[in-house]
C-alpha positions in Angstrom: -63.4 43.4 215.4 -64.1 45.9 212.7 -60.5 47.6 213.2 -56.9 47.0 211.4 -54.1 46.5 214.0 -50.8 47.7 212.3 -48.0 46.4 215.1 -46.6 43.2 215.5 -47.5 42.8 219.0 -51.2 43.9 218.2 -51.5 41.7 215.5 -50.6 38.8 217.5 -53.6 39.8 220.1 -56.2 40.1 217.9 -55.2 36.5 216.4 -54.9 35.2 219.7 -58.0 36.9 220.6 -59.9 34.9 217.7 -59.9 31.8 220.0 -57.9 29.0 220.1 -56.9 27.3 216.8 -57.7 23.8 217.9 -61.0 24.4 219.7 -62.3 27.3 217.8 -61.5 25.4 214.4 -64.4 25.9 211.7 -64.2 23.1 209.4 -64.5 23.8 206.0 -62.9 25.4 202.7 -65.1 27.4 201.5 -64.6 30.4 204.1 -60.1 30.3 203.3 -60.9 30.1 199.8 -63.2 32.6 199.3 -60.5 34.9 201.1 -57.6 34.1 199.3 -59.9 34.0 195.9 -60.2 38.1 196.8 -56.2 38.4 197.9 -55.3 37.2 194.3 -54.9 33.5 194.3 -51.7 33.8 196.1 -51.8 29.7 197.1 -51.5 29.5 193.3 -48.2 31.2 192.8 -45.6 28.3 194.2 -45.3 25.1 194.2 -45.9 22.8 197.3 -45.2 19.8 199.0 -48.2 19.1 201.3 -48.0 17.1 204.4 -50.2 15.4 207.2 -50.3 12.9 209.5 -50.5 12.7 213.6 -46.9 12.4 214.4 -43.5 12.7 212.5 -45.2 15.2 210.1 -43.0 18.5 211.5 -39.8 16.9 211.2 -40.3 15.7 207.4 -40.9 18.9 206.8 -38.2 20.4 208.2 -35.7 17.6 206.6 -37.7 18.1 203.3 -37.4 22.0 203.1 -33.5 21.6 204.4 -32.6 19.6 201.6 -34.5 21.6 198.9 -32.6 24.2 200.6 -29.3 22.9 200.3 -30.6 22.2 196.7 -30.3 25.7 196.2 -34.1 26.3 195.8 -35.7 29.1 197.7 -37.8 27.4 200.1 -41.0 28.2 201.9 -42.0 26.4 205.1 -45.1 26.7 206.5 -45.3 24.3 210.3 -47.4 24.4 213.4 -48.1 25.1 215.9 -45.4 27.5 217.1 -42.6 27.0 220.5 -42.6 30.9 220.9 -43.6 33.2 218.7 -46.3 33.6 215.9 -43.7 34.4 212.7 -42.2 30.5 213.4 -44.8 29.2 211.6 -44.0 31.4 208.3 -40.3 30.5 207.2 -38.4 31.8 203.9 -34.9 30.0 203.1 -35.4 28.4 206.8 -35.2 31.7 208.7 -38.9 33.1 210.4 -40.4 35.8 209.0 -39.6 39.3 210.6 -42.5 40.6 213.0 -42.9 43.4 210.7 -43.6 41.6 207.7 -46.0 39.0 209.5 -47.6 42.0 210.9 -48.2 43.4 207.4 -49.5 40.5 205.9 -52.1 40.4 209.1 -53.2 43.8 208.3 -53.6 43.3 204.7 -55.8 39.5 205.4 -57.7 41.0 208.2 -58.8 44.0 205.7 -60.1 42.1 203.2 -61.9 39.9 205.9 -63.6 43.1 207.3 -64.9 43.9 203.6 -66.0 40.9 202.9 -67.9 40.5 205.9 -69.4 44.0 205.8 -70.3 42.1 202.1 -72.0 39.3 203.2 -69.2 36.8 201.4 -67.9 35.5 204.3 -69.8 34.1 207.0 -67.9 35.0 209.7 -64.4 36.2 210.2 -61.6 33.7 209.2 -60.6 31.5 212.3 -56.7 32.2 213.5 -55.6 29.3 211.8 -56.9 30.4 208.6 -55.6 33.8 209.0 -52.3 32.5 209.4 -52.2 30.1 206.8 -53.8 32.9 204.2 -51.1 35.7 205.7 -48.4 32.9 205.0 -49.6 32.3 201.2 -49.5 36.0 200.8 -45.9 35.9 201.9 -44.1 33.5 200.1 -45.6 34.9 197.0 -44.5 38.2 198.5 -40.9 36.5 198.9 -40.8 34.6 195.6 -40.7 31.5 197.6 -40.0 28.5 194.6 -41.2 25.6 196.5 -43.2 25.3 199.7 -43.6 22.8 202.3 -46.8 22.8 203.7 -48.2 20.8 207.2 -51.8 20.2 207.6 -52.8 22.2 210.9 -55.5 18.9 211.9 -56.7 16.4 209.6 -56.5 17.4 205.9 -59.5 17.1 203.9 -61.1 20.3 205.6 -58.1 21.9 206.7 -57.1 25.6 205.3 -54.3 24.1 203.6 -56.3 21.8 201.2 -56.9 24.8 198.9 -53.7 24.2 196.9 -52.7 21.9 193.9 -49.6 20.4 195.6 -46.7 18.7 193.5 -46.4 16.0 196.0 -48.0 14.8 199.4 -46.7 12.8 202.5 -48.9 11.5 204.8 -46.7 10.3 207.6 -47.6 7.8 211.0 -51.8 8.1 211.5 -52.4 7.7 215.3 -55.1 8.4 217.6 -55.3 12.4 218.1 -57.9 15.3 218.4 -60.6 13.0 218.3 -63.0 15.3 219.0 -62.4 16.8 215.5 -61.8 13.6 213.7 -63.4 11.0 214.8 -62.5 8.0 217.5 -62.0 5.3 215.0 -58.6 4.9 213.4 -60.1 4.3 210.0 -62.0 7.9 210.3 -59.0 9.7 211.3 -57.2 8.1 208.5 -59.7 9.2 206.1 -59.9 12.9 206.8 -55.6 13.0 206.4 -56.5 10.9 203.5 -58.2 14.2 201.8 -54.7 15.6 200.7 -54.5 13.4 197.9 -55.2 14.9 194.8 -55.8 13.4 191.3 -52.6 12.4 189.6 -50.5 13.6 192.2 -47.7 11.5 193.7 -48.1 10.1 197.3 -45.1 9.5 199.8 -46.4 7.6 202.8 -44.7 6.8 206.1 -45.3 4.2 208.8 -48.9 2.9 209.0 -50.7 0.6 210.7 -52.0 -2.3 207.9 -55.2 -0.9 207.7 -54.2 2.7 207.1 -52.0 1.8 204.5 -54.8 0.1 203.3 -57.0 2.9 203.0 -54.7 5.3 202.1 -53.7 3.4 199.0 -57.2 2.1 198.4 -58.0 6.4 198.1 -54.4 6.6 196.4 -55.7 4.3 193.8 -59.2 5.4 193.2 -57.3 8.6 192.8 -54.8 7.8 190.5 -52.0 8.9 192.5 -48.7 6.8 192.4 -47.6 5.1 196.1 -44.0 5.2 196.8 -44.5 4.2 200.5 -41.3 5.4 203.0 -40.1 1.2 202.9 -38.6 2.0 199.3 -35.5 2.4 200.7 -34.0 1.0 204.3 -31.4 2.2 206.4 -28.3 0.0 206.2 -25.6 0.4 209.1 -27.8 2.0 211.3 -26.0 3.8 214.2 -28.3 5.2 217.1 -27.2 8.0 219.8 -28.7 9.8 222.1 -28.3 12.6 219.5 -29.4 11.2 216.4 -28.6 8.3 214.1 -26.3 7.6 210.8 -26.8 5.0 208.2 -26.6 4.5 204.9 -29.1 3.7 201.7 -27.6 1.5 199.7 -30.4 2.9 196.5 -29.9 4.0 193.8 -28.5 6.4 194.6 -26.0 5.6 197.5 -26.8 8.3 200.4 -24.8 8.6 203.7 -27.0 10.1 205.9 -26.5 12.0 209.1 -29.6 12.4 211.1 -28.9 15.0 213.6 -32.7 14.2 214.9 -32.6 12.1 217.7 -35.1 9.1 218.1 -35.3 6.1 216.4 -38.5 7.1 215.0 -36.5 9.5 213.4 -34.7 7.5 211.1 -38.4 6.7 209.3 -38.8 9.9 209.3 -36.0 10.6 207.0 -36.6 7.5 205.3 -39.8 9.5 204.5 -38.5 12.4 203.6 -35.6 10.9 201.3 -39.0 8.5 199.1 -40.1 12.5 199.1 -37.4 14.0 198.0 -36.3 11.7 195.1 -39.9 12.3 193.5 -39.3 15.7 193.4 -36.6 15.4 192.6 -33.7 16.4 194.9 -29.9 15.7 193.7 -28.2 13.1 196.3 -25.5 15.6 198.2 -28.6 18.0 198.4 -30.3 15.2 200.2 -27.5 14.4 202.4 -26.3 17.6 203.1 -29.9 19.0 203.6 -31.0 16.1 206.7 -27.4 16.4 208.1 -28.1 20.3 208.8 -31.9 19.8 209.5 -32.9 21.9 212.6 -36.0 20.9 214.5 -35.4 22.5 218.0 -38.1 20.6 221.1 -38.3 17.2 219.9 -35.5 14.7 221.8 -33.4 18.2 222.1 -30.6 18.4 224.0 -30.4 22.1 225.1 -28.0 21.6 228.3 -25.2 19.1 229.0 -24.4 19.9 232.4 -27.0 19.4 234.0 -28.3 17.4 230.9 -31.6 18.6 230.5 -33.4 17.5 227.2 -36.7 18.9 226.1 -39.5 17.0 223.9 -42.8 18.2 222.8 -44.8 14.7 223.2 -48.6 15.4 223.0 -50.8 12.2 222.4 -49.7 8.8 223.8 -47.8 8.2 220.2 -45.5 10.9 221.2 -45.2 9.4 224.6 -44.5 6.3 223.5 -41.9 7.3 221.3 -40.2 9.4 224.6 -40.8 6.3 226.2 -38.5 4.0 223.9 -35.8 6.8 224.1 -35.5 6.9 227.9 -35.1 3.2 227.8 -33.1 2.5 225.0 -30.2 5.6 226.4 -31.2 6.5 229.6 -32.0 3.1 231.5 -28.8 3.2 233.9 -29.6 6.8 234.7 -31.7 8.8 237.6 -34.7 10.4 235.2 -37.0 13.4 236.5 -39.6 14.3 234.5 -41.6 17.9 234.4 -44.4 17.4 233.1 -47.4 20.0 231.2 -50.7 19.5 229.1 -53.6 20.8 227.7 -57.1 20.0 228.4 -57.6 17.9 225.5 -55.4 15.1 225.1 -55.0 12.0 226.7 -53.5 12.6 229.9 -54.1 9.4 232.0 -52.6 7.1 229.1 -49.3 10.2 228.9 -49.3 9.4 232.1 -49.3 5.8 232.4 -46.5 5.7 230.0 -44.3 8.4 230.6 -44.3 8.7 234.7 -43.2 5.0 235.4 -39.7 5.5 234.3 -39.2 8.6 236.6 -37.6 8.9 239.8 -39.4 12.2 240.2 -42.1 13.8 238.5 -42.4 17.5 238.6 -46.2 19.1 237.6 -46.6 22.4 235.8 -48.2 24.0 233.2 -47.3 26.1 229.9 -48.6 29.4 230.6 -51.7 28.9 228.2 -55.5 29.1 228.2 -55.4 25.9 227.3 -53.2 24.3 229.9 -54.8 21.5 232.8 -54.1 22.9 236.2 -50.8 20.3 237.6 -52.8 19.5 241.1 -55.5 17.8 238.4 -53.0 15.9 236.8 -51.9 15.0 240.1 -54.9 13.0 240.4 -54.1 10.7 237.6 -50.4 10.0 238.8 -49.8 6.6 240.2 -46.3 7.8 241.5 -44.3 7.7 244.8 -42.7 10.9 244.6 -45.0 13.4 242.3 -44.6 17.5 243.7 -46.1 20.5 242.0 -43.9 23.0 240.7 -46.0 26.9 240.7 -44.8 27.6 237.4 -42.4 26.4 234.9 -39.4 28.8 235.9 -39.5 27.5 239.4 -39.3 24.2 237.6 -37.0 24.4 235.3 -34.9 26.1 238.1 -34.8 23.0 240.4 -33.5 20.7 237.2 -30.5 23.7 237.3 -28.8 21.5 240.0 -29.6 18.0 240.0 -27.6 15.2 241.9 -24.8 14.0 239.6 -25.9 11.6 236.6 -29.4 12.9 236.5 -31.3 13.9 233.1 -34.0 15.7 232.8 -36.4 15.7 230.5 -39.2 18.3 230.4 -42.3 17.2 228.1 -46.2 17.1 227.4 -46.6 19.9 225.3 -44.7 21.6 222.4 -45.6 24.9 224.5 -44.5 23.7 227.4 -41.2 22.6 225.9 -41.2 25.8 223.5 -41.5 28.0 226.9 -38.7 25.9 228.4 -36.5 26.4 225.6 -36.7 29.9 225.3 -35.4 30.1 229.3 -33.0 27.2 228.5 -31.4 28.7 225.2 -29.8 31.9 224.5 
């Protein structure tokens, strides 16, 4: 790998070339900060808001970095993994980086990776996800990014992200995921998100199970890092649709809030992201007017009416369940068809076992993706009575293009399936 890759396109090979960022993941800080040590300490030259958890964690910190937004800061978001492309994941003021810019700060990470390699500092070349995360500190100091909003790739006490002195963390809902990486008991997993609390520094936490909460403030404590748990507030004159929710906080301060984030699961996510955004503190309209033009596209999207045609990323059977709850609470009356994609390592029996009994039919794919389980295996594990295989997602997406009147769609069990789907879906 001892060559520097200057085009966009190249640049993405040779990170995708690294392995994949779940299953080649190196545990550890010491490799990241070693790298970014030699790059200048640029994790040191903003100020972030640090955020982990299983689910919920992308969309309060989308809803966070909206309203510092709309707060007139200039924001740095920093989210995986990504729907399409690479420069997602790297976000100044909301908007991607360009491809040449992401491709420059490859070329100048991977550089000083080959020297200190050929130095002996390094023990072997930085994984893709700590690539990433070190090109995207190098950018928002590039960009004079004020305040950042940082998600945890997996876990949190060894993640690459742990190298910075945050000015808040969020842990949102801890559930059962990647428990290869983290451990089978709920306690375990808990405890590894549980290493983003730093000394002294405030902690927002979302919906946990008892002993989560538990724990987390148990480590909070022994920490000495204030709790303000997402419960502070509630939402009063709640409104659920299909396309999101409204409610008000009664506070201090009074908000109206517009969720344009559908799911009920939602409206605890900006209940989240509100606790959050008072610490830091955000003024109210910012608040309001930053979760009323959040934008998180794959998760309970909408992206066609006629035929309606909704895409979710669901992943673990938290994410199912929560699909679940939607299709029953505003799609009970209606004809559902499900296409359905995974990757090898998740739970796809349970998915399964939640997702396919409220189908009429259940189309099989797969996101084009090393990663991705073969649909006639998933086949197997589908209790159904009228399961068929698409041979790739176009040809299933193409036969949700005319459904029988009053169907919806839904197209799920992976945020690359869904990502895929949604760049054929919208232009």
């Amino acid at each position: 790998m001892g060559f520097c890759l200057s085009s966009y396109p190249d640049s993405v090979r040779f990170l995708y070339a690294l392995g994949n960022e779940t299953r080649a993941v190196k545990f550890g800080l010491e490799r990241v900060s070693t790298l970014l040590d030699h790059l200048g300490s640029p994790h040191r030259a903003c100020r972030f808001v640090h955020v982990a958890g299983t689910n919920g964690k992308g969309s309060v910190c989308a809803l966070v970095e909206s309203a510092l937004r709309a707060a007139g800061l200039r924001t740095g978001l920093f989210t995986s993994p990504h729907l399409v492309e690479p420069t997602e994941r790297i976000r100044i003021c909301g908007d991607p980086v360009s491809p040449e810019r992401f491709a420059g700060a490859f070329v100048t990470v991977h550089a000083q990776a080959e020297r200190l390699l050929a130095q002996g500092r390094l023990d072997a070349h930085p994984t893709y996800f700590e690539m990433v995360t070190a090109m995207a500190f190098l950018l928002f100091r590039e960009l004079a990014a004020e305040t950042v909003v940082l998600e945890v790739g997996l876990g949190g006490r060894l993640d690459a992200t742990n190298v910075v002195s945050p000015q808040l963390t969020v842990i949102t809902p801890i559930d059962y995921d990647h428990e290869g990486h983290l451990g089978t008991a709920l306690e375990t997993i808990a405890g590894e998100k549980a290493g983003i609390i730093k000394p002294g520094v405030p902690l927002v936490t979302g919906p946990q199970r008892p002993e989560v909460q538990a724990l987390l403030e148990a480590r909070a404590k022994a920490a000495g890092a204030p709790v303000t748990r997402w419960s502070r507030h509630t939402a009063e004159d709640l409104l659920l649709t299909p396309r999101g929710s409204r409610f008000t906080i009664a506070g201090p301060p009074r908000l109206r809030i517009e969720c344009p984030l559908a799911g009920e699961h939602q409206v605890a996510n900006a209940l989240t992201a509100v606790a959050a955004l008072e610490l830091l503190p955000a003024p109210p309209a910012a608040i309001e007017e930053g979760v009323r033009t959040t934008r998180w596209p794959a998760r309970l999207e909408c992206v066609s009416e006629e035929p309606e045609i909704i895409l979710d990323g669901a992943h673990n059977p938290a994410g199912a369940r929560v699909l679940a709850d939607h299709i029953r609470r505003f799609y009970s009356g209606r004809r559902v068809r499900l296409v359905f994609g995974a990757m090898r390592d998740k739970a796809l029996a349970e998915m399964a076992g939640i997702l396919f009994p409220l189908a009429e039919e259940v189309i099989l794919t797969a996101p084009d993706h090393p990663r991705a389980v073969r649909p006639e295996l998933i086949h197997g594990l589908a209790d159904h009575p009228k399961v068929r295989l698409a041979p790739s997602l176009p040809a299933a997406i193409q036969s949700l293009r005319e459904p029988p009147p009053g169907d919806v769609a839904f197209v799920t069990g992976s945020l690359y399936l869904a990502g895929a789907a949604r760049a054929m879906l919208v232009q």
